[in-house]
Short mmCIF file of the C-alpha atoms (twelve columns), coordinates in Angstrom:
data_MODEL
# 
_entry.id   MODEL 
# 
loop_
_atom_site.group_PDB 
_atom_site.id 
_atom_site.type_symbol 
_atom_site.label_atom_id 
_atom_site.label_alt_id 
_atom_site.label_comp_id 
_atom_site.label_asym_id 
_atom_site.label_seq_id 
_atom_site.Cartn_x 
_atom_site.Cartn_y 
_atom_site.Cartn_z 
_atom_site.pdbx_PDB_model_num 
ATOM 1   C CA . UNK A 1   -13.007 -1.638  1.244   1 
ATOM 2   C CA . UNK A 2   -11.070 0.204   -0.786  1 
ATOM 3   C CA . UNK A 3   -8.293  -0.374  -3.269  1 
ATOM 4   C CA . UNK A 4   -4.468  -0.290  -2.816  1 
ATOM 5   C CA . UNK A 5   -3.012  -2.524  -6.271  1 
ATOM 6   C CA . UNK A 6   -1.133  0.313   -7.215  1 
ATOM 7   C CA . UNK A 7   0.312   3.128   -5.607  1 
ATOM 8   C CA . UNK A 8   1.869   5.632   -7.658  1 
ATOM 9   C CA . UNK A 9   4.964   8.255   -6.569  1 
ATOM 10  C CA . UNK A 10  4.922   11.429  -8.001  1 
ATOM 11  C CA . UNK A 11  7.579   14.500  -7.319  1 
ATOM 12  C CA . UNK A 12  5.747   17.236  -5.375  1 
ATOM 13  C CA . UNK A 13  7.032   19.799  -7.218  1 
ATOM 14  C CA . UNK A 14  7.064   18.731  -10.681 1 
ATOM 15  C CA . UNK A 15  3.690   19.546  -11.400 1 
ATOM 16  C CA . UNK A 16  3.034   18.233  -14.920 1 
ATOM 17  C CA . UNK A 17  4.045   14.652  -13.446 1 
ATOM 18  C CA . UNK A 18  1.564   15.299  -10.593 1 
ATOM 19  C CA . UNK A 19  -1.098  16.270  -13.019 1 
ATOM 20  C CA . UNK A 20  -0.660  13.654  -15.260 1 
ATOM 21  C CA . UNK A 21  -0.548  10.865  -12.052 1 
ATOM 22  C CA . UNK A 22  -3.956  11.877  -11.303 1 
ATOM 23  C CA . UNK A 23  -5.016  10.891  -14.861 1 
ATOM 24  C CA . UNK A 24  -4.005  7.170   -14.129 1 
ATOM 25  C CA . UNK A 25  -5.465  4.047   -13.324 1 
ATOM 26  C CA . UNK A 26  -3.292  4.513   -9.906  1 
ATOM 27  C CA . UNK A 27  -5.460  3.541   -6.564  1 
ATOM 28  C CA . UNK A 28  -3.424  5.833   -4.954  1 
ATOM 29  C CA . UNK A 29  -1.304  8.719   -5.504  1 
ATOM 30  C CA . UNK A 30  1.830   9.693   -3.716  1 
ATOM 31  C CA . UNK A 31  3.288   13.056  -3.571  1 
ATOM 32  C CA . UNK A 32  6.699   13.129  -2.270  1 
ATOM 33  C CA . UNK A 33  8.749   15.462  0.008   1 
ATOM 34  C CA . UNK A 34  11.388  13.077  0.680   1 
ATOM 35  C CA . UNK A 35  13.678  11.356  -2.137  1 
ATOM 36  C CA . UNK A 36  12.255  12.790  -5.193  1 
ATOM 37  C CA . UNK A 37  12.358  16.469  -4.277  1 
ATOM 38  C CA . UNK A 38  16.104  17.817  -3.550  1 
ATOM 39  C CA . UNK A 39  16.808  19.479  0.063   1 
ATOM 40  C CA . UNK A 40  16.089  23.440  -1.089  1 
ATOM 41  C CA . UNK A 41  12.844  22.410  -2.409  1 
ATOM 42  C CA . UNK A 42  11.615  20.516  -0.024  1 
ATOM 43  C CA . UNK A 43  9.962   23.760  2.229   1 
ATOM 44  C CA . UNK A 44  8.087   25.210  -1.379  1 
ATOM 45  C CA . UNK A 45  7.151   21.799  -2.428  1 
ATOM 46  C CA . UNK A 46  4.531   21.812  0.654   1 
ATOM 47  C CA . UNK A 47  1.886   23.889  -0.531  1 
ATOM 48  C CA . UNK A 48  1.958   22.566  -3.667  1 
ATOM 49  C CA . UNK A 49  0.858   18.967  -2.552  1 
ATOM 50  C CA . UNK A 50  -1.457  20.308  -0.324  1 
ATOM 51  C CA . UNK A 51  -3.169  22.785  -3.440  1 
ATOM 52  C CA . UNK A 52  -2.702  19.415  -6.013  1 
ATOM 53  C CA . UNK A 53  -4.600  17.242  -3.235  1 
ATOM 54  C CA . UNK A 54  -7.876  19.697  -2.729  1 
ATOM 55  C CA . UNK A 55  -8.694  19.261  -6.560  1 
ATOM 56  C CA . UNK A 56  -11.371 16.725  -7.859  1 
ATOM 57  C CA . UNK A 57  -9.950  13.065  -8.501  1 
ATOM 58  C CA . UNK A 58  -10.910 9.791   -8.516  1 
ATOM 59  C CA . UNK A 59  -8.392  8.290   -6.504  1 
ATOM 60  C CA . UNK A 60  -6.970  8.319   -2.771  1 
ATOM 61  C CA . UNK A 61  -4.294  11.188  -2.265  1 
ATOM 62  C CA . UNK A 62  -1.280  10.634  0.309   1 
ATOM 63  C CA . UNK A 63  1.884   12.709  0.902   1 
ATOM 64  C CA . UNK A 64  5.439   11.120  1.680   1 
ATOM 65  C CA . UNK A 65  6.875   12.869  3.932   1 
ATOM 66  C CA . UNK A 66  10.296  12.934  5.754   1 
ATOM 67  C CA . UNK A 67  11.656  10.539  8.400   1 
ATOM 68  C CA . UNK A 68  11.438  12.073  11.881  1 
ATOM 69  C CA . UNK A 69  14.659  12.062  12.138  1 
ATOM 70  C CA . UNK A 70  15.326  14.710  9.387   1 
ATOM 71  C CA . UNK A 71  14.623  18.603  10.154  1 
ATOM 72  C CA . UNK A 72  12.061  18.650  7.583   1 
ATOM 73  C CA . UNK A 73  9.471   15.915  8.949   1 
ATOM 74  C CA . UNK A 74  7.765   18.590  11.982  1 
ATOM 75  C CA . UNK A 75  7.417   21.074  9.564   1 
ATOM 76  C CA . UNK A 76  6.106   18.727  6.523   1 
ATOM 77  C CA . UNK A 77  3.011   17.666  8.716   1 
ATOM 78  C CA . UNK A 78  1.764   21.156  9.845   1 
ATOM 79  C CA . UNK A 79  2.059   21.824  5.990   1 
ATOM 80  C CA . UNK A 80  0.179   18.638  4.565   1 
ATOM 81  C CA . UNK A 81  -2.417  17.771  7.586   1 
ATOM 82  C CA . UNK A 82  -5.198  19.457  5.584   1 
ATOM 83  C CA . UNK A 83  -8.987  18.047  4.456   1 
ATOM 84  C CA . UNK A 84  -8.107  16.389  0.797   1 
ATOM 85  C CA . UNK A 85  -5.097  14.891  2.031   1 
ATOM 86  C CA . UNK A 86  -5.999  11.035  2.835   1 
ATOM 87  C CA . UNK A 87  -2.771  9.662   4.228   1 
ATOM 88  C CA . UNK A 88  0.858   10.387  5.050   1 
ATOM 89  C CA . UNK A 89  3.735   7.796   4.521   1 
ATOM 90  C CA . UNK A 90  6.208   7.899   7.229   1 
ATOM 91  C CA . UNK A 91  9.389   6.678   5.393   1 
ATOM 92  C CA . UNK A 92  12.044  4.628   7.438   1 
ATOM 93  C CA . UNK A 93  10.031  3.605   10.252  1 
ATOM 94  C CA . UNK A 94  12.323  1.562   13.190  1 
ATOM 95  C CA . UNK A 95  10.372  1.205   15.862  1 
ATOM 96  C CA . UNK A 96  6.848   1.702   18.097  1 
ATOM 97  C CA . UNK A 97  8.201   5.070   19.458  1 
ATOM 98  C CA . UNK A 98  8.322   6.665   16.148  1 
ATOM 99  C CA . UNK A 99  4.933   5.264   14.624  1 
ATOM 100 C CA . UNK A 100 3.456   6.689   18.226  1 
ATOM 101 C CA . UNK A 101 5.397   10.308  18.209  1 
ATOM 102 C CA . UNK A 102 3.717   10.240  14.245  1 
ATOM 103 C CA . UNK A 103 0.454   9.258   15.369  1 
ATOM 104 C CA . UNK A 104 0.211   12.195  18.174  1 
ATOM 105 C CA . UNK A 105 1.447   14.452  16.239  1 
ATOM 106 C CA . UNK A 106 -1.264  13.929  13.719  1 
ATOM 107 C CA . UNK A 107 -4.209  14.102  16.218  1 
ATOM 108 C CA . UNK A 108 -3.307  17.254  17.734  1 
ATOM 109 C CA . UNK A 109 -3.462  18.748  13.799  1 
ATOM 110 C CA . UNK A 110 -6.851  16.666  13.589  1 
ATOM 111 C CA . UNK A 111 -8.366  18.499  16.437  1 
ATOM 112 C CA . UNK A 112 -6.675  21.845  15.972  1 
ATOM 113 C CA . UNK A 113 -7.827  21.825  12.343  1 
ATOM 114 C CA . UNK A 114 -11.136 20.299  12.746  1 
ATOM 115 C CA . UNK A 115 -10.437 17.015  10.965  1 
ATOM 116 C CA . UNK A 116 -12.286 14.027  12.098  1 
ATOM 117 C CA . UNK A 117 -9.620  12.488  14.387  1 
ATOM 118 C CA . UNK A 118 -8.118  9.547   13.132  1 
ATOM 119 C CA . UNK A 119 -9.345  10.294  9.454   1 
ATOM 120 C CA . UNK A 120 -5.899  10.296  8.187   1 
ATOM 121 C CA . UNK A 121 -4.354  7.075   7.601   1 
ATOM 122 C CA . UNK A 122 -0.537  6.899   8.562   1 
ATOM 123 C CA . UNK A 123 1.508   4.487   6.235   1 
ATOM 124 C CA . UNK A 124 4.654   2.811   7.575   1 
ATOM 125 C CA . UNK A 125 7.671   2.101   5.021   1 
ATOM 126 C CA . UNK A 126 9.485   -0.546  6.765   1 
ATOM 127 C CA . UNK A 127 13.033  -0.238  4.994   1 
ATOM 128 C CA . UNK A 128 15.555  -1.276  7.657   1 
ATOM 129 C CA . UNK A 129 17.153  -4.396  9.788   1 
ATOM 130 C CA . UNK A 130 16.185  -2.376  13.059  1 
ATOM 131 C CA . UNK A 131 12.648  -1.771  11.075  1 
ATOM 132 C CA . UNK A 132 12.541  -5.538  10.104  1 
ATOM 133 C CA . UNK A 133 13.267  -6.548  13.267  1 
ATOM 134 C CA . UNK A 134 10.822  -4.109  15.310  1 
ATOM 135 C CA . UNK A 135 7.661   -5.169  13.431  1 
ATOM 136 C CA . UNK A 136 5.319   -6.762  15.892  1 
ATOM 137 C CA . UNK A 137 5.737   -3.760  18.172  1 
ATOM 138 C CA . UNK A 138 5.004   -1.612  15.265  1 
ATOM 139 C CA . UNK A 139 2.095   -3.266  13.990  1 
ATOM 140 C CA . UNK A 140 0.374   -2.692  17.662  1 
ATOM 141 C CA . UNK A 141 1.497   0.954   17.994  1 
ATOM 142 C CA . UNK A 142 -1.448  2.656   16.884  1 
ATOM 143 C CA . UNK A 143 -4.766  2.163   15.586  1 
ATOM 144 C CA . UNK A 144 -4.552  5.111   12.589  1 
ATOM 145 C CA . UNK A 145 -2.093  2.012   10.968  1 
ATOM 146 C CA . UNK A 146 -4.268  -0.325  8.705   1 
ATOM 147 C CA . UNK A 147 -1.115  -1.585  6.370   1 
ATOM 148 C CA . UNK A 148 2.324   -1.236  6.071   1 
ATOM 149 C CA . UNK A 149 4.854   -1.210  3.058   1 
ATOM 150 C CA . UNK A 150 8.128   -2.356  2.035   1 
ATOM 151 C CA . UNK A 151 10.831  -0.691  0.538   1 
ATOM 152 C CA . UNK A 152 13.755  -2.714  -0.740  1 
ATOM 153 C CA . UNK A 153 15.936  -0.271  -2.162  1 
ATOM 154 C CA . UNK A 154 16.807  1.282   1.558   1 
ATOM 155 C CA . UNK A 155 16.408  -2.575  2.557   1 
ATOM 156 C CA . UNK A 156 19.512  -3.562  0.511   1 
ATOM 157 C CA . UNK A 157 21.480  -0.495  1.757   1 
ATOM 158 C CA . UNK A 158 20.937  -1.025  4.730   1 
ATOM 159 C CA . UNK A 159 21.495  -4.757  4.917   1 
ATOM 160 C CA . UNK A 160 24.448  -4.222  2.850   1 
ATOM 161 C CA . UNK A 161 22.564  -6.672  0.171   1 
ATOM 162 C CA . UNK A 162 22.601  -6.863  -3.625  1 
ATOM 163 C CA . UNK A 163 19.306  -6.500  -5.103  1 
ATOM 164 C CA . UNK A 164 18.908  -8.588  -7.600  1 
ATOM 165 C CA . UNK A 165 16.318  -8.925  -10.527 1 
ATOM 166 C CA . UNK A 166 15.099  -12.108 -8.879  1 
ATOM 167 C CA . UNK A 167 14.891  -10.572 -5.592  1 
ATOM 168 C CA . UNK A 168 14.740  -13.814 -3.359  1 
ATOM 169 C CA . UNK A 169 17.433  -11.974 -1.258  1 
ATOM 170 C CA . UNK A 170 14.391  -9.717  -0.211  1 
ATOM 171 C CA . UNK A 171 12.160  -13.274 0.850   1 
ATOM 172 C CA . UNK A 172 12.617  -13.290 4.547   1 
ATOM 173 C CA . UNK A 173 11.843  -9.291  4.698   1 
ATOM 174 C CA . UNK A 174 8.941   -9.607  2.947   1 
ATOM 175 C CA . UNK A 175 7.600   -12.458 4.497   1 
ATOM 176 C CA . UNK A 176 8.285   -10.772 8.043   1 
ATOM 177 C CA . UNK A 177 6.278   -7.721  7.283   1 
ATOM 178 C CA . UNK A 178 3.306   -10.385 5.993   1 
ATOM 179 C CA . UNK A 179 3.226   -12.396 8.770   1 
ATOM 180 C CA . UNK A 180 3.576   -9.750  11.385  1 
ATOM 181 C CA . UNK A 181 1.023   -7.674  9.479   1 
ATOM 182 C CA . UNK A 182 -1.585  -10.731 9.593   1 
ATOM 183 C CA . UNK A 183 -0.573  -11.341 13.450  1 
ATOM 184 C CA . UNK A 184 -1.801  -7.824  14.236  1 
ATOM 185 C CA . UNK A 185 -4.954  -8.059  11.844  1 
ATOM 186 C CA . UNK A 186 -3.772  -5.327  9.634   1 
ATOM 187 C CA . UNK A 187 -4.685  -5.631  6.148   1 
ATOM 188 C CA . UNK A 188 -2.178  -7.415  3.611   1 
ATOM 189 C CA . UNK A 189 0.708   -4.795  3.270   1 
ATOM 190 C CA . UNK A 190 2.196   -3.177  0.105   1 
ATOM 191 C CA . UNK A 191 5.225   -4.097  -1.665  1 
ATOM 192 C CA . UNK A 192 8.914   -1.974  -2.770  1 
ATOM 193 C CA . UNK A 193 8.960   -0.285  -5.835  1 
ATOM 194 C CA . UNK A 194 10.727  -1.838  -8.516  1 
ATOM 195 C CA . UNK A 195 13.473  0.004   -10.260 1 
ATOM 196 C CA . UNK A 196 14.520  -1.372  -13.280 1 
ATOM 197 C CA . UNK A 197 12.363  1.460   -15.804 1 
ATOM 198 C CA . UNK A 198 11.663  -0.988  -19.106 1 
ATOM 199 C CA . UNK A 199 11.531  -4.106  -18.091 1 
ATOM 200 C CA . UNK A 200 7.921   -5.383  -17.918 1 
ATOM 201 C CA . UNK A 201 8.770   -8.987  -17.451 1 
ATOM 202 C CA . UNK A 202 10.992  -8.542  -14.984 1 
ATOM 203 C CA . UNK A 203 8.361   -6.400  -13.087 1 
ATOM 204 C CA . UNK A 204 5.812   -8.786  -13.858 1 
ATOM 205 C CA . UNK A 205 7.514   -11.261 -12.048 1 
ATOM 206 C CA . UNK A 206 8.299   -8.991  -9.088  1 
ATOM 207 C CA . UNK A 207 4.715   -8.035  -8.679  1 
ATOM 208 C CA . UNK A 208 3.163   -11.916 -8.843  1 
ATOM 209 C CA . UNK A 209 5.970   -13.111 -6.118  1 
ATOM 210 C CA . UNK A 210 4.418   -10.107 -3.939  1 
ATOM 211 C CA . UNK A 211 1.243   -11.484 -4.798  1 
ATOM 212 C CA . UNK A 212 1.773   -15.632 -3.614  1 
ATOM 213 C CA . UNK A 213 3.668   -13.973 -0.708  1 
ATOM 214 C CA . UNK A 214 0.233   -12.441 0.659   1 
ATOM 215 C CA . UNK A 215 0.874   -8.696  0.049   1 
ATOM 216 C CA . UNK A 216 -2.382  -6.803  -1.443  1 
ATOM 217 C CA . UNK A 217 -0.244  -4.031  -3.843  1 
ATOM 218 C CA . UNK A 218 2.864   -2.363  -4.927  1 
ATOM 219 C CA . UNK A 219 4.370   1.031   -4.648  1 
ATOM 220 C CA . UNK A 220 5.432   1.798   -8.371  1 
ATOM 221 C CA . UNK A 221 7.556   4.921   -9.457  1 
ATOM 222 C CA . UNK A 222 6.552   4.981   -13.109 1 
ATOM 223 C CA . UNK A 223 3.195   5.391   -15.245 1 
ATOM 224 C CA . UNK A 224 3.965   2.498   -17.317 1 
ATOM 225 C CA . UNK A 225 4.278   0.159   -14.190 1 
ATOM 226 C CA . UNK A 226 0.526   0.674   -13.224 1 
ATOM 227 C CA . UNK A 227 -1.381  -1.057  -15.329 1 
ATOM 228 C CA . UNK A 228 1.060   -4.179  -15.178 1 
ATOM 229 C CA . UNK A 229 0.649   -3.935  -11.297 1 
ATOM 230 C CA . UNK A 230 -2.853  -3.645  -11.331 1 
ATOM 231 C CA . UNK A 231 -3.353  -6.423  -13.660 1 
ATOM 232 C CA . UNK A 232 -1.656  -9.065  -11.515 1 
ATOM 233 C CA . UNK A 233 -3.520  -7.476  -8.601  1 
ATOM 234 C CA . UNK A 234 -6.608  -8.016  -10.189 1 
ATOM 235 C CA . UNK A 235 -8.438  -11.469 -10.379 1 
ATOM 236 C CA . UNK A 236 -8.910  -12.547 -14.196 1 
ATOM 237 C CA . UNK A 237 -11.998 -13.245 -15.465 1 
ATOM 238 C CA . UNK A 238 -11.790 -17.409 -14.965 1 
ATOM 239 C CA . UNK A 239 -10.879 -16.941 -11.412 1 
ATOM 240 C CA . UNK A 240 -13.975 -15.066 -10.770 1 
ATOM 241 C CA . UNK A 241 -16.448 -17.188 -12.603 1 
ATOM 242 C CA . UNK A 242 -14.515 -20.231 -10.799 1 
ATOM 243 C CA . UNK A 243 -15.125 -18.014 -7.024  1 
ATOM 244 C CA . UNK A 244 -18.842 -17.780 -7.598  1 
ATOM 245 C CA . UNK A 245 -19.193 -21.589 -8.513  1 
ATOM 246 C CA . UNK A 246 -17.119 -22.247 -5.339  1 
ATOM 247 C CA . UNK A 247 -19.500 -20.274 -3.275  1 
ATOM 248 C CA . UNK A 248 -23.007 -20.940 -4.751  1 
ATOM 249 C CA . UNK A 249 -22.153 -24.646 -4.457  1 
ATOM 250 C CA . UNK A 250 -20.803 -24.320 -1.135  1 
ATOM 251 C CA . UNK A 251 -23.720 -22.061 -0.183  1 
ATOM 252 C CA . UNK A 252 -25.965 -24.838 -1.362  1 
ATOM 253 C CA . UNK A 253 -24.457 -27.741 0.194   1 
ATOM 254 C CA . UNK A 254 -24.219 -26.213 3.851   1 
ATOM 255 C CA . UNK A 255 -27.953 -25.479 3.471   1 
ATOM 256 C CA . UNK A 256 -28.368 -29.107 3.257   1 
ATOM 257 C CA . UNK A 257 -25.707 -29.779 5.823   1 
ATOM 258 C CA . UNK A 258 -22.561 -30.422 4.343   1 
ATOM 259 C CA . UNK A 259 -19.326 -28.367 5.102   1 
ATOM 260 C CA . UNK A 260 -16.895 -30.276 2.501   1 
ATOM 261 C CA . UNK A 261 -17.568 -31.127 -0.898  1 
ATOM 262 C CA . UNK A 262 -16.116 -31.281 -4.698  1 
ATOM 263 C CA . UNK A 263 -16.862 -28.860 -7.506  1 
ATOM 264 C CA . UNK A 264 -15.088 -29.227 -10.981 1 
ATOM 265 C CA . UNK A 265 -12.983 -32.306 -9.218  1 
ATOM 266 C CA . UNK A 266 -11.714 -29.685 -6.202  1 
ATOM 267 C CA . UNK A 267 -12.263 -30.120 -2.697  1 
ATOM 268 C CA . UNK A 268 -13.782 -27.156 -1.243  1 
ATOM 269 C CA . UNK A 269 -14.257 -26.252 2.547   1 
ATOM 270 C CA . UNK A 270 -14.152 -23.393 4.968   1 
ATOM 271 C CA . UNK A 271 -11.296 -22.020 4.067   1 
ATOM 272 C CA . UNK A 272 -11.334 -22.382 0.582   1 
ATOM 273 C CA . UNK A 273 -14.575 -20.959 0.075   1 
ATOM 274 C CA . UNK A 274 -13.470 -17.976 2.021   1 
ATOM 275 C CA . UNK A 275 -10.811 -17.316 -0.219  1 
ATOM 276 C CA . UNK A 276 -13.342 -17.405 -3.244  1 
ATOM 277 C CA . UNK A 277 -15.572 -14.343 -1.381  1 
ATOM 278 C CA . UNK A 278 -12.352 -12.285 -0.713  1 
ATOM 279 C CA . UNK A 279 -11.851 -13.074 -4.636  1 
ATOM 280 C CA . UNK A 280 -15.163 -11.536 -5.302  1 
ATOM 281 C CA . UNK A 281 -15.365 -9.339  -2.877  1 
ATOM 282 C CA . UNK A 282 -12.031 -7.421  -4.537  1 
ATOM 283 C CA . UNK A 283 -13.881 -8.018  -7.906  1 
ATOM 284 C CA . UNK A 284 -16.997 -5.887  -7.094  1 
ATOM 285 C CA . UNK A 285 -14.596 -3.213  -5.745  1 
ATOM 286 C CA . UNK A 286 -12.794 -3.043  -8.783  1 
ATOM 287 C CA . UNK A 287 -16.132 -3.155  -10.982 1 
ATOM 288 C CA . UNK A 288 -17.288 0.063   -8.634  1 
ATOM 289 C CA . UNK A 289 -14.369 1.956   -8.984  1 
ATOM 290 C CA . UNK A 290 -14.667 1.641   -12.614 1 
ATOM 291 C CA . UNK A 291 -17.916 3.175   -12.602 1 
ATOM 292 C CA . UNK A 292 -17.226 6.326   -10.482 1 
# 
């Protein structure tokens, strides 16, 4: 399985920030077309992705490209759908049609450019009421979508919100896309960047209530915020060692029958014990990546 704690925005055509992204602890790098690269840049920011993406790194590559609804997004796939590119976010997604127009547009560049169709994963941002509200027929529109992601700072526009430091204004958004996302067994999804450049605490807290609210990682917009995403993405040490008790004991006690039992004064079952392997199992993913 691989990793998506952290996934980190760069500006297509700034290139010292894209060189220095690659240097990070990111799981995945983002090079963006759409809000970080101004409208008479946008056509010579194209190649450059594409020439930053075929060059060694240790981490997934995607592209952010347009909404469809802009006269740039056409034109920004034929440029990016190239081998080194691993995945495209679709920004402002609103509905099945769109995710399906995305998706067929992507498999005719597969086949015309001899990629392995399907190979490149297609990212929904789901940053609207319409989008909010269109989510289970998005999650089934195509197979090429694996996870989705939120973006709060279109959200609040949109919805006409305030978006607070807190953020519980964002609660029933974010628990729509996770719901909706485990309803159409996609993987956890991703959560909004946070804005406020600075303010660890404040992003700490952000990232954990993504966290207890099932999502698996969080778009970030700044170097500083990736090792403070990753961190609360990653299991600590105790709740390892406390997984692998969990399981050996469990492991033990079902050879001999029993399905229920108590380790360190907690009651562990089925489901409880399958939490402790997806524990370890993001553990040893982590521990690999560190040694490639």
């Amino acid at each position: 399985m691989a990793l998506f704690r952290s996934l980190l925005f760069a500006p297509g055509n700034h290139a010292r920030r894209v060189e220095k992204a690659f240097t990070l602890d990111a799981d995945v790098v983002i090079l963006d077309l759409e809000d970080a690269v101004a409208l008479s840049e946008k056509p010579a920011t194209r190649p450059l992705v594409v020439e930053a993406l075929q060059k060694p790194r240790s981490c997934l590559g995607y592209v952010r490209v347009n909404a469809l609804d802009t006269l740039f997004c056409y034109e920004d796939f034929k440029a990016v759908m190239r081998r080194g590119v691993d995945g495209i976010v679709l920004p402002k997604v609103e509905s099945a049609a769109q995710v399906q127009c995305a998706d067929w547009l992507m498999t005719q560049l597969e086949r015309e450019r001899g990629l392995g169709e399907g190979s490149v994963d297609l990212l929904p941002i789901i940053e609207t009421g319409k989008g909010i509200s269109a989510l289970q027929s998005i999650c089934a529109a195509s197979s090429r979508v694996r996870r989705l992601s939120f973006g709060a700072g279109d959200y609040s526009l949109d919805m006409n919100m305030r978006w607070t430091r807190g953020e519980r204004e964002m609660d029933h958004a974010r628990s729509s896309v996770a719901v909706e996302s485990r309803a159409a067994d996609l993987e956890p999804p991703l959560d909004t960047v946070f804005i406020h450049l600075g303010e660890i605490d404040a992003l700490t807290a952000s990232t954990e209530l993504a966290c207890d609210m099932g999502f698996q990682g969080k778009l970030c917009i700044h170097p500083e915020q990736v090792p403070v995403v990753n961190n609360v993405f990653t299991p600590p040490e105790e709740e390892i060692a406390k997984a692998r008790r969990y399981v050996e004991a469990f492991e033990a006690a079902e050879a001999n029958g029993s399905a229920s039992i108590q380790v360190d004064g907690y009651f562990i079952d089925y489901p409880i014990v399958e939490k402790a392997r997806r524990v370890l199992a993001i553990a040893a993913e982590i521990e690999a990546r560190k040694s490639c």
